[in-house]
Residue, then its C-alpha position, 0 to 999 in steps of 0.5 A: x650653144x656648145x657642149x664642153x668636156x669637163x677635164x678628165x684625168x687618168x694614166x688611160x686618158x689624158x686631160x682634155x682641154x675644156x676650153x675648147x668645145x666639144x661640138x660647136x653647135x653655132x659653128x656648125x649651123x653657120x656651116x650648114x647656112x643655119x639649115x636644120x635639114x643639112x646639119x642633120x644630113x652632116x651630122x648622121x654621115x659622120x656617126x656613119x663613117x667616123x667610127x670605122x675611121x676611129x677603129x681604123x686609126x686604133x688599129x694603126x697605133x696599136x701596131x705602131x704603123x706610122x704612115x696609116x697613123x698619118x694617113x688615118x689621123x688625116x682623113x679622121x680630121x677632116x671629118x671631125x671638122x667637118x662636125x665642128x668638133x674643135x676638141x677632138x679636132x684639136x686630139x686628131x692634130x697632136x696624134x697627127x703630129x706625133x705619128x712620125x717620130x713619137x714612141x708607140x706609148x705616146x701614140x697610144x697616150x694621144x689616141x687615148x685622149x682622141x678616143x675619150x674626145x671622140x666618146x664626148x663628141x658622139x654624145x653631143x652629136x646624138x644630143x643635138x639630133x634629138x633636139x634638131x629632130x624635136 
């Protein structure tokens, strides 16, 4: 079972695209070769670095630096894949993208979407231990 965003819509957050789930719980067992143990393992050291890659990525939008918004959105890409998380893996790539030539308002427009992803996936991550620990 995957979880999926409900579409949510403001000036701060843009829509997400609720096609894609938010944690793909097959994916992520198929990963992990179906082992409770290491989805748990993969889970927690993401809920242990991916939020100071967030802050560090909101920081770097927030001065417009371009190369650590590259640089960040790559690193935090990885991690959100790593979790199966295709919709804030989707919001990571089009911050990722936009980095070298967008104006810092889109940038802080695609890093809300990412942050508002991100909230959601963090949710689903915390849902799926307790049931994996249950």
């Amino acid at each position: 079972m995957g979880y999926r965003l409900r579409t949510v819509s403001s000036p701060a957050a843009p829509a997400i695209d609720d096609a894609r789930p938010v944690l793909d719980v097959p994916d992520l067992y198929d990963s992990a070769g179906e082992s409770r143990e290491l989805v748990e393992v993969i889970l927690n050291a993401f809920r242990k670095g991916a939020p100071a890659q967030l802050e560090d990525l909101r920081a770097a939008v927030e001065r417009a630096d371009r190369a650590s918004i590259a640089s960040a959105t790559h690193r935090l890409r990885s991690a959100l894949a790593q979790v199966c998380g295709p919709a804030a893996t989707a919001a990571c790539s089009a911050l990722e993208g936009a980095a070298p030539a967008a104006d810092p308002a889109e940038l802080a427009r695609l890093f809300a979407t990412l942050d508002s992803a991100f909230g959601a996936l963090s949710l689903a991550i915390t849902a799926e231990l307790a049931k994996a620990r249950g």
